[in-house]
MARTIKE-309056 format. One record per residue (C-alpha): residue number from 1; residue in one letter; x negated, y negated, z negated. Coordinates in nm, 2 decimals. Example, Ala and Ser with C-alpha at 12.3 -4.5 7.8 and 13.67 -1.06 7.14 Angstrom:
2
<1, A, <-1.23, 0.45, -0.78>>
<2, S, <-1.37, 0.11, -0.71>>
END
This chain:
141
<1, X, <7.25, -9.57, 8.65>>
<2, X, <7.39, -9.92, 8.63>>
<3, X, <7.64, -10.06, 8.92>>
<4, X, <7.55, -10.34, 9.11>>
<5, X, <7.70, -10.66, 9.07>>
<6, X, <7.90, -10.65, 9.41>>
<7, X, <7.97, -10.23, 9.30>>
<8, X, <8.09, -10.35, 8.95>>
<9, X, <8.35, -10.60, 9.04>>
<10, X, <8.48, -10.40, 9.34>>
<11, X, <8.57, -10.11, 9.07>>
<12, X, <8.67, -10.40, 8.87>>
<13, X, <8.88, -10.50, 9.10>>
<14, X, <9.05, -10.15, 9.18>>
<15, X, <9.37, -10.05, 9.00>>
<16, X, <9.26, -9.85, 8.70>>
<17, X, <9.42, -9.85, 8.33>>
<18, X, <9.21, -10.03, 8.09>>
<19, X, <9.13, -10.04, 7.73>>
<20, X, <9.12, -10.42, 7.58>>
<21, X, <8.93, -10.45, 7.26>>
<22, X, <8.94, -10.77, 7.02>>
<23, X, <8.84, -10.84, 6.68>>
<24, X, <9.10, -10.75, 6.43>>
<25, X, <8.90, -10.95, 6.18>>
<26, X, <8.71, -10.87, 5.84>>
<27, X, <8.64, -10.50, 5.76>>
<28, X, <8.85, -10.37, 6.01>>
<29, X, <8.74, -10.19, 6.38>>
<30, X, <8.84, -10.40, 6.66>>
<31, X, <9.18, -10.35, 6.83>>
<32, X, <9.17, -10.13, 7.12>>
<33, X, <9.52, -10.05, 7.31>>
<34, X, <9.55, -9.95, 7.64>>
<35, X, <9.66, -10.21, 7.95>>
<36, X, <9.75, -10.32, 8.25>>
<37, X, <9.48, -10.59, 8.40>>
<38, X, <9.42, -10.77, 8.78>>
<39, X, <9.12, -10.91, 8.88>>
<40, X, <8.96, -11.03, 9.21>>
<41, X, <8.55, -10.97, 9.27>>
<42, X, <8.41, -11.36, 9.14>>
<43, X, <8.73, -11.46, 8.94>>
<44, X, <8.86, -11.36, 8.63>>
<45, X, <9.08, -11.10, 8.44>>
<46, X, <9.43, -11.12, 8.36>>
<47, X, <9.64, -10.95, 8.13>>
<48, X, <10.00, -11.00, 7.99>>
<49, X, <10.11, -10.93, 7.72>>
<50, X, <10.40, -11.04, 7.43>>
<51, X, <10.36, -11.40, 7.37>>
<52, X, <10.37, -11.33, 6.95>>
<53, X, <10.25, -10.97, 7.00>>
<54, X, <9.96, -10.88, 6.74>>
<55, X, <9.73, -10.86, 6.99>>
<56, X, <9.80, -11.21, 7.16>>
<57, X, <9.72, -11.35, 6.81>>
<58, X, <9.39, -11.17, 6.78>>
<59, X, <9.31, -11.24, 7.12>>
<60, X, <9.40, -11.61, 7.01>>
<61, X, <9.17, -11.62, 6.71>>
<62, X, <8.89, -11.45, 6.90>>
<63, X, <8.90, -11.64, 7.19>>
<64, X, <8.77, -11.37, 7.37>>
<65, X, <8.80, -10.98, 7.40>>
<66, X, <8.63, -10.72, 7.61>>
<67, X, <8.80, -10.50, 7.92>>
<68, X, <8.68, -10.15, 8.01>>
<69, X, <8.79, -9.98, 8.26>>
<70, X, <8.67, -9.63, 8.38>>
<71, X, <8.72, -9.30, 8.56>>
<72, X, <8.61, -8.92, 8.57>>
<73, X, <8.69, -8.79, 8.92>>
<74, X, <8.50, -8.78, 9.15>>
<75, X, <8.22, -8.88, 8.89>>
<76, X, <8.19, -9.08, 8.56>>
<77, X, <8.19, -9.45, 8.64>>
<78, X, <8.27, -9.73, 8.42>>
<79, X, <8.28, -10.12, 8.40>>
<80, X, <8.28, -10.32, 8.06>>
<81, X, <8.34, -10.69, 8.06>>
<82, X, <8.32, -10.95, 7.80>>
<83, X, <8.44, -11.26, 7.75>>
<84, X, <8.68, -11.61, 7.67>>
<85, X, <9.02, -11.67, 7.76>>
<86, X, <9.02, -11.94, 7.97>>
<87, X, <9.34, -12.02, 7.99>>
<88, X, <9.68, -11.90, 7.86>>
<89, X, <10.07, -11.97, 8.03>>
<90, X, <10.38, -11.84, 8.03>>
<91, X, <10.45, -11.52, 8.22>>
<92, X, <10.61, -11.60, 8.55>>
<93, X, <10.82, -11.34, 8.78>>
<94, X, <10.56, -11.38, 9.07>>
<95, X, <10.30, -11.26, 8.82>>
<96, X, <10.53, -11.00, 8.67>>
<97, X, <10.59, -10.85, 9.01>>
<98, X, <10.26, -10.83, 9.12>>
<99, X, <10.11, -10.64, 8.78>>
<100, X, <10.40, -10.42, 8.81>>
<101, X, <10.32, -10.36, 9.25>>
<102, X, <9.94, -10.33, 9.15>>
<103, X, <10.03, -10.00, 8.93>>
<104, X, <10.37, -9.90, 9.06>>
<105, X, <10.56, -9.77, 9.38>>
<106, X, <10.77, -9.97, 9.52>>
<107, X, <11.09, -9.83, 9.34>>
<108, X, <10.93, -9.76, 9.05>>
<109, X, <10.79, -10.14, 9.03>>
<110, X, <11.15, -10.24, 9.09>>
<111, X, <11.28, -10.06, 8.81>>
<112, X, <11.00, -10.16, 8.59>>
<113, X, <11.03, -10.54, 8.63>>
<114, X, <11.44, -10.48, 8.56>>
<115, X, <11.35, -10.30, 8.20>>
<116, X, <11.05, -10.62, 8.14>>
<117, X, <11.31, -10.84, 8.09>>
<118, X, <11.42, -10.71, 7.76>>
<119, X, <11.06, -10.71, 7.66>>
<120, X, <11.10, -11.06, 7.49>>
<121, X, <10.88, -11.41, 7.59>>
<122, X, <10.51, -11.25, 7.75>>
<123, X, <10.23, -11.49, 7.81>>
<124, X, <9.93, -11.42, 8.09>>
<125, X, <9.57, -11.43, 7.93>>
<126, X, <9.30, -11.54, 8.22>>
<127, X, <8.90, -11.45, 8.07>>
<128, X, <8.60, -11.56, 8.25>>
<129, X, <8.39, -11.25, 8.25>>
<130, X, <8.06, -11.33, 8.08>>
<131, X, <7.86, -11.02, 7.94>>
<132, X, <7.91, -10.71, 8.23>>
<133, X, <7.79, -10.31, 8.11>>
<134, X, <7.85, -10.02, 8.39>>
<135, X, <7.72, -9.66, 8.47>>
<136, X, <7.80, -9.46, 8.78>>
<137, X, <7.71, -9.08, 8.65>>
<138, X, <7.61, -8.79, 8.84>>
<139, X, <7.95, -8.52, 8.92>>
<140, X, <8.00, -8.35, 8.60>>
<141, X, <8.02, -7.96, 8.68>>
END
């Protein structure tokens, strides 16, 4: 069964790991790596990542890439969304700290944000969410 659209962006919205996809071009599968995301119901994604990392220039030539996010316990639910990068900027340490507080504890998130500063330059990729897939499942078991 399909979520609603108020059911979709609240588990949107919740702290899950994600799977970005983008088109790695010409007779190849689209890359799909695991990542961090935020959203707020009605706005749009955002993910960081390295500023000349291969999947900021993918996600440059595309334009666009997909998020899904999903979970197993205490059922199958899942939320796919779809669409263009809006806007990209350098990576600030507000933004930095709040990714890292939306997955982390507190001293975790500290130490965390300490290590991201060898990471190298990182930019923050806003997408509009256009095209929106979901399923809540019965329990499995």
């Amino acid at each position: 069964m399909s979520l609603s659209e108020t059911e979709r962006q609240s588990f949107l919205a919740e702290p899950h790991y994600a799977t970005i996809s983008v088109s790695a071009g010409s007779g190849r599968g689209p890359l799909a790596v695991p990542i961090w995301y935020d959203y707020e119901p009605g706005g749009l994604v955002r993910i960081i990542t390295g500023r000349d990392s291969r999947k900021a220039r993918l996600i440059r030539q595309a334009a666009r890439f997909t998020l899904l996010v999903q979970r197993v316990h205490p059922n199958p639910r899942y939320v796919s969304v779809e669409g263009p990068v809006v806007e990209e900027r350098d990576l600030t340490e507000a933004i930095d700290s709040a990714m890292a507080h939306r997955y982390l504890p507190p001293a975790a998130a500290a130490a965390y944000l300490e290590r991201s500063k060898s990471f190298g330059p990182q930019v923050v990729m806003d997408m509009r969410p256009e095209h929106w897939l979901s399923a809540d499942l019965p329990p499995l078991g």
